[in-house]
N, C-alpha and C positions, 0 to 999 in steps of 0.2 A: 760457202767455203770462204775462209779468210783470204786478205787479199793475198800476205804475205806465204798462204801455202800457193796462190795462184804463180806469182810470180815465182817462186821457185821451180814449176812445173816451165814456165818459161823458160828459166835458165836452163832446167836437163834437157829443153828441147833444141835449145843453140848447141849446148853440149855434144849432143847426139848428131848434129849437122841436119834438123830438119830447116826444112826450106819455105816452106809454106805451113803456119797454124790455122788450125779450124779449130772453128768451137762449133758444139751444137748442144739445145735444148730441150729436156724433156721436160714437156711440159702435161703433168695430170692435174684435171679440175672433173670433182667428184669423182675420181675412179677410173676416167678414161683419158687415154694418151692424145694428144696432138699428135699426126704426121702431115706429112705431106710432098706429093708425088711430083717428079723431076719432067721435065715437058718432054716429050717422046724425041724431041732432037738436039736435046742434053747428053751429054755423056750419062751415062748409065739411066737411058730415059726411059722413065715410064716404075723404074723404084719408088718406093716410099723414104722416107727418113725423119730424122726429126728435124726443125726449123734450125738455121745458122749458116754459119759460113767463113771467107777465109777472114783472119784478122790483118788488117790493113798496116802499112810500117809503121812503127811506133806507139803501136794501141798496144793496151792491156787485154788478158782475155776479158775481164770480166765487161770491159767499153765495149769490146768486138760482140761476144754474146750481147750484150742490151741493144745492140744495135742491129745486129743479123734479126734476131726477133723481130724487133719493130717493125726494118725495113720489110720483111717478108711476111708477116701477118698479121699488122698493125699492132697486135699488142704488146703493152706493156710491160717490161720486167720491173716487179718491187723487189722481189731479192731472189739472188743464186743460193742454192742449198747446197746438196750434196755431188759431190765428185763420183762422176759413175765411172771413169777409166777412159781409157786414149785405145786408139788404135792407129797402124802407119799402114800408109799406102803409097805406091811410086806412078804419075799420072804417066800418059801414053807417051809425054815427052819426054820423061823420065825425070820427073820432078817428085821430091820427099818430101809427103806431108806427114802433118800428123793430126787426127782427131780428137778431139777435147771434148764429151758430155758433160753434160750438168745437169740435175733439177734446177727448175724454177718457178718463180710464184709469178702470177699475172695479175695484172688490175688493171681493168675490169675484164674479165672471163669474160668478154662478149664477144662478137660477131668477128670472125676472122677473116682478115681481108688478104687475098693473094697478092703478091705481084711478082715472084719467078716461077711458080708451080701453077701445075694444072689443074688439079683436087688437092683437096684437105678432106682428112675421117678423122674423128675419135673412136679409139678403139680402146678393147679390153682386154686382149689377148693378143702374142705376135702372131697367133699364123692367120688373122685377119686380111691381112694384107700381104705384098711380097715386099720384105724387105731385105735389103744385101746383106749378105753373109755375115760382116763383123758387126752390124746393129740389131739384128735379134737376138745374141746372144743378151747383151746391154739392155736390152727391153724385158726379156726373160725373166733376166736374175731382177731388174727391179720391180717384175709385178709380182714374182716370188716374192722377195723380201718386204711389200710396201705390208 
């Protein structure tokens, strides 16, 4: 995704009065997904999701995504691709996020190393795993479509 559509998705999100962006990662190498499982005493622990997280003040999505990646499963992003869609959610405190998917490309596809989750699977299919409500749809439609 160019940078210039990213950062417009920026601005409709100040627009809109979200409060906290996330971004997150779909990452397929050979046909199976990257997830990974939320620690049993996380908020909504013990889900799957894809790797990422919130974007920090003054970052860019696409700095925030290269960086949630890395931080959380060593690897590396060489490029964002496709825009898979947002979703909003209001946290317990009542704070307005909002979601940001992406593909991405890795280099080098190797060994993934944790450091907020519990497991990591590659999968093929969503009902592999349980994953929250507004990410399998997101999963769905892109193993349909890939």
């Amino acid at each position: 995704m160019h940078v210039a559509d990213m950062a417009a998705l920026a601005r409709q999100d100040t627009a809109d009065g979200v409060e906290q962006q996330i971004v997150a990662a779909l990452i397929d190498v050979g046909g199976r997904v990257l997830l990974v499982r939320r620690c049993a005493g996380d908020s909504r622990g013990g889900e799957w999701e894809f790797p990422g997280g919130k974007v920090d003040p003054g970052e860019d999505l696409r700095t925030a995504l290269t960086r949630e990646v890395r931080e959380e499963t060593g690897l590396r992003v060489t490029r964002v691709g496709r825009y898979l869609g947002s979703f909003d959610y209001t946290t317990r405190s009542g704070r307005y996020h909002r979601q940001h998917t992406f593909t991405v490309v890795v280099e080098p596809a190797g060994e993934v190393h944790l450091t907020e989750h519990d497991a990591h699977a590659w999968v093929t299919t969503a009902d592999e795993v349980r994953l929250g409500p507004e990410l399998a749809p997101i999963l769905d439609t892109y193993l349909t479509a890939r």
